[in-house]
ZATOR-73826 format. One record per residue: residue number from 1; residue in three letters; y, x, z of N, C-alpha, C, O in turn. Coordinates in nm, 3 decimals. Atoms other than C-alpha are relative to their C-alpha. Example, Ala and Ser with C-alpha at 12.3 -4.5 7.8 and 13.67 -1.06 7.14 Angstrom:
<recs>
{1; 'ala'; {-0.119; 0.089; 0.000}; {-0.450; 1.230; 0.780}; {0.120; 0.090; 0.000}; {0.118; 0.194; 0.066}}
{2; 'ser'; {-0.119; -0.082; -0.006}; {-0.106; 1.367; 0.714}; {0.109; -0.077; 0.073}; {0.220; -0.026; 0.090}}
</recs>
This chain:
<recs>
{1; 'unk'; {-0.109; -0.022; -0.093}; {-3.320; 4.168; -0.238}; {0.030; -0.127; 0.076}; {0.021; -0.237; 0.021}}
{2; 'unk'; {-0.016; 0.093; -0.091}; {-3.248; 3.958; 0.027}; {0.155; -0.065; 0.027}; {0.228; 0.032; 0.047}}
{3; 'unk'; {-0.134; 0.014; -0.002}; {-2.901; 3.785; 0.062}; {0.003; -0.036; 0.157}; {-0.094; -0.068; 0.225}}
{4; 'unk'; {-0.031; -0.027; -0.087}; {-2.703; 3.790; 0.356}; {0.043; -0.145; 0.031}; {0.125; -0.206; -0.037}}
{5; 'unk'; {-0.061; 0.179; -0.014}; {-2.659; 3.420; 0.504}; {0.170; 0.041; 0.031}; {0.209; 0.157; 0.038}}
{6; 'unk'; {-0.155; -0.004; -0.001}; {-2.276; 3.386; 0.547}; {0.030; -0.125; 0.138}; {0.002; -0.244; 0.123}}
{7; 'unk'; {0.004; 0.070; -0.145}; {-2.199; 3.237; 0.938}; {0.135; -0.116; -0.023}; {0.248; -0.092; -0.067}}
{8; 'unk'; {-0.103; 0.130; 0.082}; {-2.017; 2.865; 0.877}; {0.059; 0.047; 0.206}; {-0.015; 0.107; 0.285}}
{9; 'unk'; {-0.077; 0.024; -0.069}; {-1.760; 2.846; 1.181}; {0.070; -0.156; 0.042}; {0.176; -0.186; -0.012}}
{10; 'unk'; {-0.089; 0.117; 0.009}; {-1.673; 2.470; 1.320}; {0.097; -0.019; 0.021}; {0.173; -0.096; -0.038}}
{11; 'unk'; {-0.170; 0.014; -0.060}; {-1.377; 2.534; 1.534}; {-0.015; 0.120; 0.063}; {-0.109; 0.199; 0.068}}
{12; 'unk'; {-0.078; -0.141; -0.035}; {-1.194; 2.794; 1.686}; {-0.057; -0.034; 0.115}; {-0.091; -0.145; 0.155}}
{13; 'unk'; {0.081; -0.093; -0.142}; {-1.342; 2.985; 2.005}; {0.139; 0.000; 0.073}; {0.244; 0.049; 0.033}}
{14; 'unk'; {-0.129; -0.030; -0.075}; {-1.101; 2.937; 2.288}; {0.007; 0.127; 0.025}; {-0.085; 0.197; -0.016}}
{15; 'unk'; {-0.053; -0.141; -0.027}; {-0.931; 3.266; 2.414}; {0.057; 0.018; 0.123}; {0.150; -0.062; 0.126}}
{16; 'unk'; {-0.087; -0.041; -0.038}; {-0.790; 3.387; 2.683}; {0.106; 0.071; 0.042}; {0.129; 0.178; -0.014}}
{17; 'unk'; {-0.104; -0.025; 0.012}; {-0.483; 3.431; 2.831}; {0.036; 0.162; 0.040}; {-0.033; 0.223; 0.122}}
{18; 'unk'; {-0.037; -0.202; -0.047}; {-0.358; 3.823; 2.888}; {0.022; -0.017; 0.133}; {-0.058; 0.035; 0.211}}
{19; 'unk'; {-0.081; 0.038; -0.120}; {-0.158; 3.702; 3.188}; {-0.061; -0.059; 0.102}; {-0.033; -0.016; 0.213}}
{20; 'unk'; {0.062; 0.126; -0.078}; {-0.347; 3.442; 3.360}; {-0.147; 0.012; 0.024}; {-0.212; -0.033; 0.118}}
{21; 'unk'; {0.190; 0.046; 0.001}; {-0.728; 3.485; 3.270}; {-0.046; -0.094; -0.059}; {-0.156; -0.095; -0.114}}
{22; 'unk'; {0.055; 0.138; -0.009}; {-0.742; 3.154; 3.223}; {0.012; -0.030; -0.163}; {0.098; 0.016; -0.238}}
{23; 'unk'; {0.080; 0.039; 0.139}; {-0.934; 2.982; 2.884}; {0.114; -0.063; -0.055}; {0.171; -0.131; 0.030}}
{24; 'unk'; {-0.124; 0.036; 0.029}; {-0.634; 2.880; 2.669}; {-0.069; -0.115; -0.168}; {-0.094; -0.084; -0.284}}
{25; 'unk'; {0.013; 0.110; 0.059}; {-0.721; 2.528; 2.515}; {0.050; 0.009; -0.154}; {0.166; 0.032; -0.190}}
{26; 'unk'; {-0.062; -0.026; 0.157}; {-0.739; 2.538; 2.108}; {-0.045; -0.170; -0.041}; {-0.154; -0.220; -0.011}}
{27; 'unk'; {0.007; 0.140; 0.102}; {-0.691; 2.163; 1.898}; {-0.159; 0.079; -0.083}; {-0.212; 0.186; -0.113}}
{28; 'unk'; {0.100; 0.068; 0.079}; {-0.965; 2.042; 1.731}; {0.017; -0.047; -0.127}; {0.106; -0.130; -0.143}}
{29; 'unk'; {-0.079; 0.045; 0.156}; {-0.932; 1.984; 1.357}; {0.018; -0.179; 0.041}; {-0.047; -0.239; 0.126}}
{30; 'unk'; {-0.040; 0.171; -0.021}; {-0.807; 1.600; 1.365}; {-0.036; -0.072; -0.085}; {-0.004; -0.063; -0.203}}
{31; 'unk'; {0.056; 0.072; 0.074}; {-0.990; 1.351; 1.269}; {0.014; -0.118; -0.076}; {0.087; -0.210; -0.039}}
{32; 'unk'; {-0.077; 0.075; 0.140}; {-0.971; 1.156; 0.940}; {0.022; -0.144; 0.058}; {-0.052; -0.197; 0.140}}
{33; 'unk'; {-0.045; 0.175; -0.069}; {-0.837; 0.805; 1.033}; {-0.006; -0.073; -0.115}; {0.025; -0.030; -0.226}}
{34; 'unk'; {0.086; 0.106; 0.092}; {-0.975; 0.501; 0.852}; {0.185; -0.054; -0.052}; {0.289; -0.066; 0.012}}
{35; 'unk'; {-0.098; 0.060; 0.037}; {-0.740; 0.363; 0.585}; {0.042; -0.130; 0.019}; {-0.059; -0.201; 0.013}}
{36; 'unk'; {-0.030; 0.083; -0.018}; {-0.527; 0.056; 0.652}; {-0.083; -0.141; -0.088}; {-0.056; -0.147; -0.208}}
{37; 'unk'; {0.056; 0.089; 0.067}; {-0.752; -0.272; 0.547}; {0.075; -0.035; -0.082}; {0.191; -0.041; -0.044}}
{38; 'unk'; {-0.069; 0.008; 0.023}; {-0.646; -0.369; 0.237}; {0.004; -0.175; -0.024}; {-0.073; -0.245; 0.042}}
{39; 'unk'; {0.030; 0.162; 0.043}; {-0.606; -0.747; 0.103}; {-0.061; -0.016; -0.157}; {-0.006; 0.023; -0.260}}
{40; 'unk'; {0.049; -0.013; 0.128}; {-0.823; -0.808; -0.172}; {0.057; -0.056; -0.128}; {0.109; -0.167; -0.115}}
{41; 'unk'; {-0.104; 0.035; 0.115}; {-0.660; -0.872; -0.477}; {-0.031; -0.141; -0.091}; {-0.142; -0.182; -0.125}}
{42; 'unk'; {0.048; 0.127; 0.037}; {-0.606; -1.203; -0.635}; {-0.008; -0.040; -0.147}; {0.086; -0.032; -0.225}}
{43; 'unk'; {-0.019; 0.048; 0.141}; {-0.745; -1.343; -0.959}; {0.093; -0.008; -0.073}; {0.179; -0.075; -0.015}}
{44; 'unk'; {-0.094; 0.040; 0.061}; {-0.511; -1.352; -1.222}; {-0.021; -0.121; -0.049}; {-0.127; -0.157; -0.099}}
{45; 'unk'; {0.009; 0.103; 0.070}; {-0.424; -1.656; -1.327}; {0.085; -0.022; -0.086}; {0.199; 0.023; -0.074}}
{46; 'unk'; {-0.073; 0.021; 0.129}; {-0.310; -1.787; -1.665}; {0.091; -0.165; -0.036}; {0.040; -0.276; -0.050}}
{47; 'unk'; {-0.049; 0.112; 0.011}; {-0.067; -2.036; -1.717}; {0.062; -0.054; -0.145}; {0.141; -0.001; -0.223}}
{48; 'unk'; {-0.034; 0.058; 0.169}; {-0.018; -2.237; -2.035}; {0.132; -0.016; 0.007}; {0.203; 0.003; 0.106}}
{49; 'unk'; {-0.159; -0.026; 0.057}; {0.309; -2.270; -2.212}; {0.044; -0.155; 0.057}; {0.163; -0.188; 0.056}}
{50; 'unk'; {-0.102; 0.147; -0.040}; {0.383; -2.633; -2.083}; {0.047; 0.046; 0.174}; {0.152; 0.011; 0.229}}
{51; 'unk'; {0.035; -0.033; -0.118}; {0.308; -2.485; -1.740}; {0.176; 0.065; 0.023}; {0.271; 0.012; 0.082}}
{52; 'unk'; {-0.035; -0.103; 0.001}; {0.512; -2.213; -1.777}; {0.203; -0.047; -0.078}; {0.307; 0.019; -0.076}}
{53; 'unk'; {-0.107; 0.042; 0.086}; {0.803; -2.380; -1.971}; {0.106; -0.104; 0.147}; {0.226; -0.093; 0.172}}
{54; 'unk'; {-0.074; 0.055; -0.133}; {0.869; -2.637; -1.619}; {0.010; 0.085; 0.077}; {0.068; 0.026; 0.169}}
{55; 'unk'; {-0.058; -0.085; -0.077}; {0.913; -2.307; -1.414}; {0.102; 0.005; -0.058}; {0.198; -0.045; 0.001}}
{56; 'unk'; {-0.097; -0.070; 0.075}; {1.129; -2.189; -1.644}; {0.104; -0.075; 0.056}; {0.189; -0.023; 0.128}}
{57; 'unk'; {-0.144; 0.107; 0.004}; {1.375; -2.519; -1.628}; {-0.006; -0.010; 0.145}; {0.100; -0.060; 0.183}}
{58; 'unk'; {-0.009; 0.006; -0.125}; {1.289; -2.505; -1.246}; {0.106; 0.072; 0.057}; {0.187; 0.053; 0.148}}
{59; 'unk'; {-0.033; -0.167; -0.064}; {1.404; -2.180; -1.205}; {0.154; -0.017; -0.057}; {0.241; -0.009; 0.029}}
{60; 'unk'; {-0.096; -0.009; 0.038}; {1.694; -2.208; -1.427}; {0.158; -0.099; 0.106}; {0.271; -0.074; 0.149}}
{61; 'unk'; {-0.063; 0.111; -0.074}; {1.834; -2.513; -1.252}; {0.032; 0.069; 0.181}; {0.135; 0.045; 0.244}}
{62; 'unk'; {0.016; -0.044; -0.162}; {1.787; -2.352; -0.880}; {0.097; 0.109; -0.040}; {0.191; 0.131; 0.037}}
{63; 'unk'; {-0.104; -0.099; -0.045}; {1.975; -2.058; -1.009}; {0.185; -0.032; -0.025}; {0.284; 0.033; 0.007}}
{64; 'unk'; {-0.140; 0.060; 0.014}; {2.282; -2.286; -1.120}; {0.039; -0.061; 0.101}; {0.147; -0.118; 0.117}}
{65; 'unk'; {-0.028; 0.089; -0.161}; {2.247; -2.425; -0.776}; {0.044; 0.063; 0.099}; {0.084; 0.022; 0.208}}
{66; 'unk'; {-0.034; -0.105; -0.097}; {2.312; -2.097; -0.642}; {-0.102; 0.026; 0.089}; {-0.082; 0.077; 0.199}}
{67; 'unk'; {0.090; -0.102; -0.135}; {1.978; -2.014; -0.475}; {-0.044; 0.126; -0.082}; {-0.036; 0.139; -0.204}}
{68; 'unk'; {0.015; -0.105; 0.039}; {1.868; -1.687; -0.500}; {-0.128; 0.037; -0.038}; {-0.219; -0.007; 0.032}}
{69; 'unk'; {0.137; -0.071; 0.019}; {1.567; -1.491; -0.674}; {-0.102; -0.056; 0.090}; {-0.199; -0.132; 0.088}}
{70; 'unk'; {0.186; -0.077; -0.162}; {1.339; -1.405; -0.350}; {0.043; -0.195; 0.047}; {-0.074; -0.233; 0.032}}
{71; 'unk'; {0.010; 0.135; -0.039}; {1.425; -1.828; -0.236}; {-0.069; -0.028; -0.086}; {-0.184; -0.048; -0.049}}
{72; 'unk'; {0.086; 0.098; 0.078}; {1.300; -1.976; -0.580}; {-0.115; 0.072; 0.023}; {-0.203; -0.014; 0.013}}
{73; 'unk'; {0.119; -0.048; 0.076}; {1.004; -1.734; -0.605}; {-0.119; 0.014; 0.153}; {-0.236; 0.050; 0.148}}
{74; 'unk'; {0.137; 0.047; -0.020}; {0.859; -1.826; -0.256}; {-0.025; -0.158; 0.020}; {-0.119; -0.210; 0.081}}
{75; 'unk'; {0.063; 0.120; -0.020}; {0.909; -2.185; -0.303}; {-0.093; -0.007; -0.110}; {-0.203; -0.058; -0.090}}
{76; 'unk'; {0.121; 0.046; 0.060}; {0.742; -2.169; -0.648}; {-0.140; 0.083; 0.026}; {-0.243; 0.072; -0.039}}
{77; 'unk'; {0.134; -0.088; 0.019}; {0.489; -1.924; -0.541}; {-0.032; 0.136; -0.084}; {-0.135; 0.201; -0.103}}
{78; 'unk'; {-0.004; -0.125; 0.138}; {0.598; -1.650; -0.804}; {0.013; 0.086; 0.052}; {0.042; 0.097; 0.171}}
{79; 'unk'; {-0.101; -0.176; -0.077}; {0.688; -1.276; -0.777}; {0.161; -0.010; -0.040}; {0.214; -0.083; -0.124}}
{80; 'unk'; {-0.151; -0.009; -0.008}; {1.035; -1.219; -0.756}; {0.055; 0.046; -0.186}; {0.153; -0.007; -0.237}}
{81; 'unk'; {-0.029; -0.107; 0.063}; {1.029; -0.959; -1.081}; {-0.022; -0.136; -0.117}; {0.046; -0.157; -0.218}}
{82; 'unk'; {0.066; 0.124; 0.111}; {0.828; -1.297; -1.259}; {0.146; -0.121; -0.050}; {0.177; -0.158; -0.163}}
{83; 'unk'; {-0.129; 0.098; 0.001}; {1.170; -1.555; -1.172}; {0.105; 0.107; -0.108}; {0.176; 0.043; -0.185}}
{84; 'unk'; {-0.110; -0.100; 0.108}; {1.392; -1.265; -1.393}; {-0.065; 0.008; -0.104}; {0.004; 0.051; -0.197}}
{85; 'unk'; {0.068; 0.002; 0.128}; {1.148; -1.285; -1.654}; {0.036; -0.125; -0.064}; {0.097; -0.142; -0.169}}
{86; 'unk'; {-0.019; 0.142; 0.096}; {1.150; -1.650; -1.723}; {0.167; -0.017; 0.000}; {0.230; -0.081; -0.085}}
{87; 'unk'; {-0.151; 0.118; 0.070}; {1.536; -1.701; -1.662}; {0.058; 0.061; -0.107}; {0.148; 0.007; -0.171}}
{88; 'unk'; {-0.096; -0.034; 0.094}; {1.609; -1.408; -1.910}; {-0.086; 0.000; -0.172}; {-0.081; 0.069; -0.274}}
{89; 'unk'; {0.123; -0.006; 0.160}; {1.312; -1.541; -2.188}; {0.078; -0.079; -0.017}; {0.139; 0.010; -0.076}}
{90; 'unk'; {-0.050; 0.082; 0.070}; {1.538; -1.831; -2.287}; {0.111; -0.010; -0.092}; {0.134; -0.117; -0.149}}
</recs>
């Protein structure tokens, strides 16, 4: 027995209009748009406990000075979420 191919369709067949005659313009499926480049992600790096111990007193000191989170964390270079870690490990 022979099978019946099955007819693939790419896009819609314009039509026209009842009124007019005239060929009545159909969209085009829309095409996939390239995702935003991203930034490649950076090594983790590990910082020893002496390292990690002068943020701490950095950080602590800057926040008795009254600067804020998001200030200390881009002078030291940290994440924001990282400066609430060390001032509430002590």
């Amino acid at each position: 027995m022979a099978r019946k191919a099955k007819k693939k369709t790419a896009a819609k067949v314009a039509t026209k209009s009842a009124k007019t005659k005239k060929a009545i313009a159909v969209k085009s499926a829309p095409k996939a748009r390239k995702p935003a480049a991203k930034k490649p992600a950076k090594k983790a790096t590990r910082r020893s406990s002496a390292e990690t111990a002068k943020l701490q007193k950095v950080i602590l000191k800057g926040l008795k000075a009254g600067k804020s989170a998001a200030t200390l964390s881009e002078e030291l270079g940290i994440s924001r979420p990282y400066v609430y870690m060390l001032k509430n490990k002590g």
